[in-house]
ROTIDO-635979 format. One record per atom (N, C-alpha, C): x, y, z; atom name; residue number from 0; chain; residue in three letters. Coordinates in steps of 0.2 Angstrom, whole numbers, padded with zeros to 4 digits, always signed. Layout:
! residues N
{{X Y Z} "CA" NUM "A" "ALA"} ...
This chain:
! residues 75
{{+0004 -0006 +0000} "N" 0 "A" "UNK"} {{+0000 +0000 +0000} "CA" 0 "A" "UNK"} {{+0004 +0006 +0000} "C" 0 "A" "UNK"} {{+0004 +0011 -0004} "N" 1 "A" "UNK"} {{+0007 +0016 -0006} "CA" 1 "A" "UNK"} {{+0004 +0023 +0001} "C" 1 "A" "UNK"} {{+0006 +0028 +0005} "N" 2 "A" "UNK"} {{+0004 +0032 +0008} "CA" 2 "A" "UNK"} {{+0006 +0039 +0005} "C" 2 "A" "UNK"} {{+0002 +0041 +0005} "N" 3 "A" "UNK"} {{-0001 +0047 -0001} "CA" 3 "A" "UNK"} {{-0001 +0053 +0006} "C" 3 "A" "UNK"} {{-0002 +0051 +0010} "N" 4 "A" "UNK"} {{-0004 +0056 +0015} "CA" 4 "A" "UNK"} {{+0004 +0063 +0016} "C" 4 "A" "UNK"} {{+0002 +0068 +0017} "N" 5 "A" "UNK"} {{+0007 +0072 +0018} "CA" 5 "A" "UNK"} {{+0007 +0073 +0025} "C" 5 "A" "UNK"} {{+0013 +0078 +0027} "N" 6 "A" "UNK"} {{+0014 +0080 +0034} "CA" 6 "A" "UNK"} {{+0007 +0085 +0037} "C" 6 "A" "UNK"} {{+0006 +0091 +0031} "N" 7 "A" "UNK"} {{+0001 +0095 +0030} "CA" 7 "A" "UNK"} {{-0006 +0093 +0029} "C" 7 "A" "UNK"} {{-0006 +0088 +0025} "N" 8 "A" "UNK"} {{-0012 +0083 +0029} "CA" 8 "A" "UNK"} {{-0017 +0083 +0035} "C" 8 "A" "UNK"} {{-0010 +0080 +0037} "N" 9 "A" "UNK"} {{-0012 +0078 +0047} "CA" 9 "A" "UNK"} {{-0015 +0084 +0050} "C" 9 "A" "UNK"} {{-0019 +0082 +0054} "N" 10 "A" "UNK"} {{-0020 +0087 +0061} "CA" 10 "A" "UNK"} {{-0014 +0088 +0064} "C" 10 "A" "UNK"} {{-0012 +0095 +0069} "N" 11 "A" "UNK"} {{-0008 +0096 +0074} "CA" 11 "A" "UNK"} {{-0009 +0087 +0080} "C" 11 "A" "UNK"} {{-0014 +0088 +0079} "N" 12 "A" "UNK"} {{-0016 +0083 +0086} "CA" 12 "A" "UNK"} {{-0013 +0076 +0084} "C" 12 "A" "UNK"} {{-0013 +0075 +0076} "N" 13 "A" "UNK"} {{-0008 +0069 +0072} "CA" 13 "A" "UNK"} {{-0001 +0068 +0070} "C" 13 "A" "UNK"} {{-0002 +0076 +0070} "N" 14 "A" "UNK"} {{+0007 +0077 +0071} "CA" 14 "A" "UNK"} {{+0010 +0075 +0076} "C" 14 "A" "UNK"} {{+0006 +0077 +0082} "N" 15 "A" "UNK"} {{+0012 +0077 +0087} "CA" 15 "A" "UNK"} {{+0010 +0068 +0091} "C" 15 "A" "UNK"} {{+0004 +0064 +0090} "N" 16 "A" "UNK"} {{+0007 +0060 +0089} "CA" 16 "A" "UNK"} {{+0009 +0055 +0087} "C" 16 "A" "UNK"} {{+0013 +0056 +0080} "N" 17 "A" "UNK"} {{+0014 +0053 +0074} "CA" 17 "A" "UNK"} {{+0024 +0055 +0079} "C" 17 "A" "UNK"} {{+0026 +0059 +0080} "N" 18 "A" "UNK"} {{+0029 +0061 +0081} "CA" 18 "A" "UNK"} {{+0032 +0058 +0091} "C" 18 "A" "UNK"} {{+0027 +0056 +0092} "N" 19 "A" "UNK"} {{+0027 +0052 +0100} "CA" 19 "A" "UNK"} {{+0029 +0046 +0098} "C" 19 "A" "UNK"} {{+0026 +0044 +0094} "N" 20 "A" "UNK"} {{+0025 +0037 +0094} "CA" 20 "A" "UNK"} {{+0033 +0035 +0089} "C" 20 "A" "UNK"} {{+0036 +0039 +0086} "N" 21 "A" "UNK"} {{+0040 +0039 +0084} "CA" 21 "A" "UNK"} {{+0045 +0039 +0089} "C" 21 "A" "UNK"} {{+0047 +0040 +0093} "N" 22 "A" "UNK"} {{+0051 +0041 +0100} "CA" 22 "A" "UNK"} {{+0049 +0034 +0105} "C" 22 "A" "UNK"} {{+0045 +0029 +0103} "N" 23 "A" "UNK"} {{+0043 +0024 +0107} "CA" 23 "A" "UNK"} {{+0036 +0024 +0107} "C" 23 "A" "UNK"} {{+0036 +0020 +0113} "N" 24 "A" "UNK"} {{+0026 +0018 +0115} "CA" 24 "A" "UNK"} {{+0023 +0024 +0116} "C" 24 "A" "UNK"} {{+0017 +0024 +0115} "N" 25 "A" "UNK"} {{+0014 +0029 +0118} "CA" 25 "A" "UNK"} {{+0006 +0029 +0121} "C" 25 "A" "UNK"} {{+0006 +0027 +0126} "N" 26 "A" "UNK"} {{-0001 +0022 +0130} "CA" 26 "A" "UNK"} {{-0005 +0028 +0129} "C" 26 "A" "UNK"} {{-0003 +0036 +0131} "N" 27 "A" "UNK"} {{-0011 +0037 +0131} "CA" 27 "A" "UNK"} {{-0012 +0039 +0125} "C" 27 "A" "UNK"} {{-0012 +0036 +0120} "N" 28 "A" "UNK"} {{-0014 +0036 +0114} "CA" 28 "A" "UNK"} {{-0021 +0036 +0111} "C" 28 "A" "UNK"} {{-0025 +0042 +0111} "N" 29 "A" "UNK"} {{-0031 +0040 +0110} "CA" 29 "A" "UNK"} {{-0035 +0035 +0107} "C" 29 "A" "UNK"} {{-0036 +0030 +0108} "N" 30 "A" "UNK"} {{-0040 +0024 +0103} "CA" 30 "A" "UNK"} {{-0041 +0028 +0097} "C" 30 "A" "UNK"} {{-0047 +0032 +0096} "N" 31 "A" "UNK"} {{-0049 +0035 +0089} "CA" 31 "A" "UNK"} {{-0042 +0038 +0086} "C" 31 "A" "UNK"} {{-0040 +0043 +0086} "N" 32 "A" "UNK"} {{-0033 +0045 +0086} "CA" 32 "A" "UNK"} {{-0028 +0040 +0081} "C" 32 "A" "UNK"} {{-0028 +0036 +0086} "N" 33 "A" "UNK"} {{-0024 +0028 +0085} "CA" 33 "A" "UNK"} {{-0029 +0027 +0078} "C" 33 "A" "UNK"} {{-0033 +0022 +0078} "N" 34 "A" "UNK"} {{-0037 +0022 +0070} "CA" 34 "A" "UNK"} {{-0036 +0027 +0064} "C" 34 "A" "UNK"} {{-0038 +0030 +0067} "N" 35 "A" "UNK"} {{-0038 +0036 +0062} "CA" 35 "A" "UNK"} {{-0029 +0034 +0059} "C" 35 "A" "UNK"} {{-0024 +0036 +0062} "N" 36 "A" "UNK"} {{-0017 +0035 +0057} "CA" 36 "A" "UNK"} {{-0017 +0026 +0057} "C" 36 "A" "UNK"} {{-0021 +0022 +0058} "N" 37 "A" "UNK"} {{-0019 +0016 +0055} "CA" 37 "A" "UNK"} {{-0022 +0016 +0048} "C" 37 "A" "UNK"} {{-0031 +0020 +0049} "N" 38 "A" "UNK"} {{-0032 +0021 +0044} "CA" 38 "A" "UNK"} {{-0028 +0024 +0038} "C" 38 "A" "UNK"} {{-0024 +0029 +0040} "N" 39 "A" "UNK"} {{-0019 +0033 +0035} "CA" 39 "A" "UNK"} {{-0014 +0028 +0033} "C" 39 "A" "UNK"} {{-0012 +0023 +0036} "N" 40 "A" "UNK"} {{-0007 +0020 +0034} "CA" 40 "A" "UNK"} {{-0001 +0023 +0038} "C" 40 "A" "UNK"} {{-0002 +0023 +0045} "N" 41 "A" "UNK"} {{+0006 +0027 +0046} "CA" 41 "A" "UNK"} {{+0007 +0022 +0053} "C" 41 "A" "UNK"} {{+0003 +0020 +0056} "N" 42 "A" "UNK"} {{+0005 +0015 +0061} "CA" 42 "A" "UNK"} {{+0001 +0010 +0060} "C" 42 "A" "UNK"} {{+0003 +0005 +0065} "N" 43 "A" "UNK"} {{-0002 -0001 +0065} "CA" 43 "A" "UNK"} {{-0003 -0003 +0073} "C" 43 "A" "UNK"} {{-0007 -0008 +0071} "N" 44 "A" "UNK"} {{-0009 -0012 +0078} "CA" 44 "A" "UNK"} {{-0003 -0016 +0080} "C" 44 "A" "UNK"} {{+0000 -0016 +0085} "N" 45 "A" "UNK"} {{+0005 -0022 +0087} "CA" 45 "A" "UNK"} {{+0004 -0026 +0094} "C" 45 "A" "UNK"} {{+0004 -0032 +0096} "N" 46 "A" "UNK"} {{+0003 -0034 +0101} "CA" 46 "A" "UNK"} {{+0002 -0033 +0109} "C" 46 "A" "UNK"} {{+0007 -0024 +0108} "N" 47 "A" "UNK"} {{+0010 -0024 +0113} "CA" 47 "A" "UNK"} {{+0009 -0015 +0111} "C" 47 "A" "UNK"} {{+0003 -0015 +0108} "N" 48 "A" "UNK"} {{-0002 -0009 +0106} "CA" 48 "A" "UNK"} {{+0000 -0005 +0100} "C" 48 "A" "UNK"} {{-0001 -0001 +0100} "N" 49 "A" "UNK"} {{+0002 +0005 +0091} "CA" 49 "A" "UNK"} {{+0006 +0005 +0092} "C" 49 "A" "UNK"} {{+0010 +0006 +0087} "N" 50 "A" "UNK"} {{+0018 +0006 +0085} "CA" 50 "A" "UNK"} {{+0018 +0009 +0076} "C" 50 "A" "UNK"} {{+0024 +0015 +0078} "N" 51 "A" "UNK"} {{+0025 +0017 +0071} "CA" 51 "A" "UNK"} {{+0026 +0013 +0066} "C" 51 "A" "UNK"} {{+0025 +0014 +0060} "N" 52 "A" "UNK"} {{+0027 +0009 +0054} "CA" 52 "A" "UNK"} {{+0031 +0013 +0049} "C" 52 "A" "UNK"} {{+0035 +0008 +0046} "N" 53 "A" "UNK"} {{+0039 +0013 +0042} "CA" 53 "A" "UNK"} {{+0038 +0019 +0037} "C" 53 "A" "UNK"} {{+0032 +0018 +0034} "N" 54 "A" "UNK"} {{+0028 +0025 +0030} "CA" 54 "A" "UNK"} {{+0028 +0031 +0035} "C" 54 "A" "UNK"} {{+0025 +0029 +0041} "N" 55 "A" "UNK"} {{+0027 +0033 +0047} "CA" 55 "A" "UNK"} {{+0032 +0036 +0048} "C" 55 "A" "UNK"} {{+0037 +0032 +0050} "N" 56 "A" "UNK"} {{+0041 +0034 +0051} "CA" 56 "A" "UNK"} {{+0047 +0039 +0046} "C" 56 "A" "UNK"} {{+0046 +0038 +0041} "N" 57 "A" "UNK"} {{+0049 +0041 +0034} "CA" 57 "A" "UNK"} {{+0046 +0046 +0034} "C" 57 "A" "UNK"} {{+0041 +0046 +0035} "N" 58 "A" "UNK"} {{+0035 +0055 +0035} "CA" 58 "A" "UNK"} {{+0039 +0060 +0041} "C" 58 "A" "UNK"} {{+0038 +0056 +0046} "N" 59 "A" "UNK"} {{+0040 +0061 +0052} "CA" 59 "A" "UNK"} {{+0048 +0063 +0051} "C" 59 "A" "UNK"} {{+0053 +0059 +0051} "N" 60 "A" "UNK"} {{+0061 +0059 +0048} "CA" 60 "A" "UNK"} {{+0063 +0065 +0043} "C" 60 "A" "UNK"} {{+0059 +0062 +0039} "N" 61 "A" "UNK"} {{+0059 +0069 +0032} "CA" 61 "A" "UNK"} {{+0056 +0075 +0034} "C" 61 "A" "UNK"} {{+0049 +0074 +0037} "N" 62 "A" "UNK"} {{+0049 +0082 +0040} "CA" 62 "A" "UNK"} {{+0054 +0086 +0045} "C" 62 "A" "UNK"} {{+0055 +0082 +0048} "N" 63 "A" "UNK"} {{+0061 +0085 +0052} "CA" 63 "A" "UNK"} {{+0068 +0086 +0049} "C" 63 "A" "UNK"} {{+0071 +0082 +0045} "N" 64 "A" "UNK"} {{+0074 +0085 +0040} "CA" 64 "A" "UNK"} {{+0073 +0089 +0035} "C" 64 "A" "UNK"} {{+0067 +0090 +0033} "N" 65 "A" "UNK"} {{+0066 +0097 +0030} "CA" 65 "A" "UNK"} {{+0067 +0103 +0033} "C" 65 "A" "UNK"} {{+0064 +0104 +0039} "N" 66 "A" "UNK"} {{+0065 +0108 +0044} "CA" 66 "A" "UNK"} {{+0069 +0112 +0045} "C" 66 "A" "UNK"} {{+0076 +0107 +0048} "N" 67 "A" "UNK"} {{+0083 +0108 +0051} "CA" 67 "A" "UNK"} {{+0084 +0109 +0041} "C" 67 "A" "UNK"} {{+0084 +0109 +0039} "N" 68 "A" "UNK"} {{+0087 +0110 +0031} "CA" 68 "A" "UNK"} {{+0085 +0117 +0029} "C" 68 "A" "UNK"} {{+0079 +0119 +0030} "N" 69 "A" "UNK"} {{+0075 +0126 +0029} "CA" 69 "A" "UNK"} {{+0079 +0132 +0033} "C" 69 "A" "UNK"} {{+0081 +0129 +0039} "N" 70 "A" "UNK"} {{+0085 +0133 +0044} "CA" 70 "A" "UNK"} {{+0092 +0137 +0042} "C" 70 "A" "UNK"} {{+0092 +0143 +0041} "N" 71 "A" "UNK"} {{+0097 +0145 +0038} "CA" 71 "A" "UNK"} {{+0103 +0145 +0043} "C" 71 "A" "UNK"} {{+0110 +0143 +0041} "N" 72 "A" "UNK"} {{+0116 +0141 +0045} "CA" 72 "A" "UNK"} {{+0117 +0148 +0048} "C" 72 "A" "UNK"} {{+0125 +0146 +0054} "N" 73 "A" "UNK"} {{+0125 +0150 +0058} "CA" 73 "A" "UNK"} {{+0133 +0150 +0059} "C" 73 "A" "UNK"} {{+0136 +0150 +0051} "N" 74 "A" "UNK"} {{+0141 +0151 +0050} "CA" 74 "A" "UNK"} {{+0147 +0157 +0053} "C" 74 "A" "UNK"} 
């Protein structure tokens, strides 16, 4: 499955956690919340609760590398 979804997409409330969950577990994860980015294709169910998945994880990386990249040096 291909993810189509952008950063700008998302909610703030998707960003930030799409970007939790990037960093590890994240229990208080809203169940709806949680569905909704499984919907998107950016995490999934694991047995040991949501867990980013790679698509995810490439979204959130990239964005923050875009970021730090947009930032002008401080040569």
């Amino acid at each position: 499955m291909q993810v189509t979804t952008g950063w700008n997409d998302l909610s703030k409330e998707e960003q930030t956690a799409l970007k939790r969950l990037n960093r590890g577990p994240y229990p208080e994860l809203d169940k709806t919340l949680g569905q909704r980015l499984i919907e998107l294709g950016l995490v999934e169910d694991r047995p040991r609760g949501i867990g980013i998945n790679r698509a995810g994880r490439e979204l959130v990386i990239g964005t923050l590398l875009a970021a730090r990249d947009a930032q002008p040096s401080e040569d």
